[in-house]
C-alpha positions as CSV (number, residue, x, y, z in Angstrom):
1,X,95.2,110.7,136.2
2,X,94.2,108.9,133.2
3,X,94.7,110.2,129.5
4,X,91.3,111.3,129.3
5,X,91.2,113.0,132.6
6,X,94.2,114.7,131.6
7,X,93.0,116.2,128.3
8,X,89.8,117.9,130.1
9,X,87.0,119.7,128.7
10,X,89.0,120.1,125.5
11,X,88.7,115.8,125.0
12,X,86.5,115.2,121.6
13,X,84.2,112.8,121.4
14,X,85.2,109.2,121.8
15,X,88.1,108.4,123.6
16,X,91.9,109.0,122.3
17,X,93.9,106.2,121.1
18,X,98.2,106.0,120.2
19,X,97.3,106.3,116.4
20,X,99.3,108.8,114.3
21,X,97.4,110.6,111.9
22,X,99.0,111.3,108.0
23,X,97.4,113.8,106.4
24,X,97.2,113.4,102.5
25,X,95.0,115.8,101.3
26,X,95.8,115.3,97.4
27,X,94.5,112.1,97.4
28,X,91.1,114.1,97.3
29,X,91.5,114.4,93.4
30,X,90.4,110.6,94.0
31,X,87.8,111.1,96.2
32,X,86.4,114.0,94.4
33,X,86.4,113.2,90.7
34,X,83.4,111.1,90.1
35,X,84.5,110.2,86.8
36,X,85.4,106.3,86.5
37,X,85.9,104.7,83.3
38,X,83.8,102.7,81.3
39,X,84.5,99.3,79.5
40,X,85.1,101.5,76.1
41,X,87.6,103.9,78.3
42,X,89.3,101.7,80.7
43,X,93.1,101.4,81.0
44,X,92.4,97.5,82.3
45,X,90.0,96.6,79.8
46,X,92.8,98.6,76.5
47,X,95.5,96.7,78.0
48,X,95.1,93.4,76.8
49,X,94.1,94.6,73.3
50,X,98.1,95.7,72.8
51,X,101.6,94.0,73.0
52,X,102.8,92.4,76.0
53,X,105.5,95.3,76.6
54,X,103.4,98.0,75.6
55,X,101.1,97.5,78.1
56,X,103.3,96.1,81.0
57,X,101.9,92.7,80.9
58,X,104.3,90.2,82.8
59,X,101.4,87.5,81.9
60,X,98.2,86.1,80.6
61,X,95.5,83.3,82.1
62,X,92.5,82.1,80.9
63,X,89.8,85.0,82.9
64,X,92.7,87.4,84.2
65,X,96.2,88.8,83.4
66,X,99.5,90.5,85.8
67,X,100.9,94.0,84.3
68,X,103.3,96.0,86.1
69,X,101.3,99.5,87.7
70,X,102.0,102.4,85.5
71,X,102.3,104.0,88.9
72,X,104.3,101.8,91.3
73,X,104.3,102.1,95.0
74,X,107.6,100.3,94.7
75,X,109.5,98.2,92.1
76,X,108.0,95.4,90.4
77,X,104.2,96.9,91.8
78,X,102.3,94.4,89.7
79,X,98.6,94.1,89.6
80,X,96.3,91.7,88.7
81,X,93.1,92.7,86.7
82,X,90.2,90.2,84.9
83,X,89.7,90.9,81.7
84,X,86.0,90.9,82.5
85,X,85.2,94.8,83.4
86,X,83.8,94.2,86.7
87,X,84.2,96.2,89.6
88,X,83.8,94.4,92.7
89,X,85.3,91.3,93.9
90,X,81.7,89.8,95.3
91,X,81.1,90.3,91.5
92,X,83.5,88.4,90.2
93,X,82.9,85.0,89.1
94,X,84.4,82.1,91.3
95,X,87.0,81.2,87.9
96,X,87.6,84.4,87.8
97,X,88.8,84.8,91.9
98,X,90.7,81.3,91.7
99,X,92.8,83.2,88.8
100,X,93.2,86.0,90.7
101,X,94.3,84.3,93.6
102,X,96.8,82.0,91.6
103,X,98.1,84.6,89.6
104,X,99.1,86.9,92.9
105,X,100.6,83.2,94.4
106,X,102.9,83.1,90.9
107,X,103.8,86.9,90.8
108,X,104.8,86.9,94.7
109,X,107.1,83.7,94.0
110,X,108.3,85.1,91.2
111,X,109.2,88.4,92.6
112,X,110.9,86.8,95.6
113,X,113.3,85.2,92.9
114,X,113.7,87.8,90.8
115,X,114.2,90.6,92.9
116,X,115.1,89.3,96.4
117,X,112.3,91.0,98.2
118,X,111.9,90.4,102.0
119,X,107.9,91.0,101.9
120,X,104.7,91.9,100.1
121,X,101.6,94.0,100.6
122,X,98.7,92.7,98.8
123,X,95.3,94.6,98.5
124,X,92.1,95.7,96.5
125,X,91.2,98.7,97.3
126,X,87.0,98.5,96.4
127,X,85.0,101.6,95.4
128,X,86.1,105.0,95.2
129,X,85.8,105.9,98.9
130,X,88.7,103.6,99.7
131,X,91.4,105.2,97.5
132,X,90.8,103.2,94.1
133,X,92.5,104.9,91.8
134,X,90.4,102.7,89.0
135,X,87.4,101.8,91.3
136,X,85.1,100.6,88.0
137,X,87.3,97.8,87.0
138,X,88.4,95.3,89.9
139,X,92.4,95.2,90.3
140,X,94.5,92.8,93.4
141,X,97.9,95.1,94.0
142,X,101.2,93.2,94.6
143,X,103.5,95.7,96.0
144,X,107.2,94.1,97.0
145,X,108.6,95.0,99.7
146,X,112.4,95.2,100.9
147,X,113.6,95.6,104.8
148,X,115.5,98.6,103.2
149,X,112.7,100.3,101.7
150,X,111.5,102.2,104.5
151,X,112.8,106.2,104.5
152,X,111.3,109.5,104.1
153,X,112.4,110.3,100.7
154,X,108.9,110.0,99.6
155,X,107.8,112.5,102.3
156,X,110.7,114.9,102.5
157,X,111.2,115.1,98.6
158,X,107.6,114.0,96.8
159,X,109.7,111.6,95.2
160,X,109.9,107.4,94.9
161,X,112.9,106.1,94.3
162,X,112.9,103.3,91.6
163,X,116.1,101.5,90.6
164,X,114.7,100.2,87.3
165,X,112.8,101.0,84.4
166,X,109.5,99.3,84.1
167,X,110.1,97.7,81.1
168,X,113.3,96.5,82.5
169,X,111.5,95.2,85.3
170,X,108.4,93.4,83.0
171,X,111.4,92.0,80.7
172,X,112.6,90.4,84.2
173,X,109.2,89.3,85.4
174,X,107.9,88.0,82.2
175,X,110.9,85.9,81.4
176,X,110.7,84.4,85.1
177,X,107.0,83.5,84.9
178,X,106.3,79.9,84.7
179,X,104.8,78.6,81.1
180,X,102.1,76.3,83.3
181,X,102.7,77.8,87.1
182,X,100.0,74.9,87.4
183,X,96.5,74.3,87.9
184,X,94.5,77.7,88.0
185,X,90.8,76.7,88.8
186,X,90.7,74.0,91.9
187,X,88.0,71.4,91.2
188,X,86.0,70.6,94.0
C-alpha cells in the first residue's frame, strides 16, 4: 500500500511529502503590517548618518556598508545594506551588487577569524511576503553559524542565547576588517 493509498479519502489535494511543518504564527505582525519605511524613516538609510558604534557599523565602502543586526539570529548577525534606499536587488545598480557581494566575502572571512564559526547562512529576503522585516530598503544577512548552535532553547524558552554584547562584537569585527580588503568593483 502506498502512502497515498493509505491516507484514503481523507488525502488533501496534491500528494504528501516528508516535510515537517513549523508553525510561526507571530511572524504575521510582518506579513500584516503594511507599513514600510520611507527613505526619511528608514533605519538603513539613519544609520550611516551617526557614529560607527552607534549604529553597529563594522564598515564602510564606496555604494554600501556592514552593521551588526539590531536583532541577531545569532552572534555577529551582520548585514549588508546600500546606502542607496532601494528595495530590490534587480534594482540595484551593478557597483552597487559587486559591493554587496565583496563586502559579504570580507565579513564571512572575517567572522571565520574572529569568532571561529564552522558555517554561514547568507540571504535577502525580497518583499514583504517573504519575511523581510525592512522589505523597502534592500539588506544581504550574514548569519554565523557554529556546529554547536543547534538546540531548542529558542523554541522551549522564546529565548536566543548570545554570549556577547553587540558592541562587543562590532568592537571585534571592526578592528578585524581589512583597511583595503581589495578591489570592490571587478572591471570587465
Amino acid at each position: 500500500m502506498t502512502r497515498t493509498e493509505d491516507l484514503g479519502s481523507t488525502a488533501a489535494v496534491g500528494e504528501p511529502d516528508d516535510m515537517q511543518r513549523l508553525w510561526v504564527p507571530h511572524r504575521m505582525v510582518y506579513v500584516a503590517d503594511h507599513h514600510q519605511p520611507t527613505r526619511h524613516d528608514c533605519p538603513f538609510c539613519a544609520a550611516p548618518q551617526r557614529s560607527d558604534e552607534d549604529a553597529l557599523i563594522v564598515a564602510r565602502g564606496r555604494t554600501a556598508y556592514v552593521l551588526l543586526n539590531l536583532f541577531p539570529y545569532n552572534n555577529g548577525h551582520m548585514l549588508v545594506c546600500p546606502y542607496r534606499h532601494v528595495a530590490q536587488y534587480d534594482e540595484a545598480t551593478p557597483e552597487e551588487v559587486a559591493e554587496i557581494g565583496s563586502l559579504t566575502q570580507t565579513a564571512m572571512r572575517v567572522a571565520r577569524d574572529v569568532m571561529g564559526c564552522d558555517g554561514f547562512n547568507l540571504g535577502m529576503n525580497q518583499g514583504q511576503i517573504a519575511g523581510a522585516g525592512v522589505a523597502a530598503h534592500l539588506h544581504q544577512h550574514i548569519v554565523p553559524r557554529w556546529a554547536s548552535d543547534a538546540n531548542f532553547f529558542p523554541i522551549v524558552a522564546k529565548t536566543k542565547a548570545l554570549p556577547q554584547l553587540l558592541g562587543d562584537v562590532r568592537e571585534r569585527i571592526a578592528a578585524a576588517w581589512p583597511v583595503d580588503p581589495g578591489p570592490r568593483v571587478a572591471s570587465l
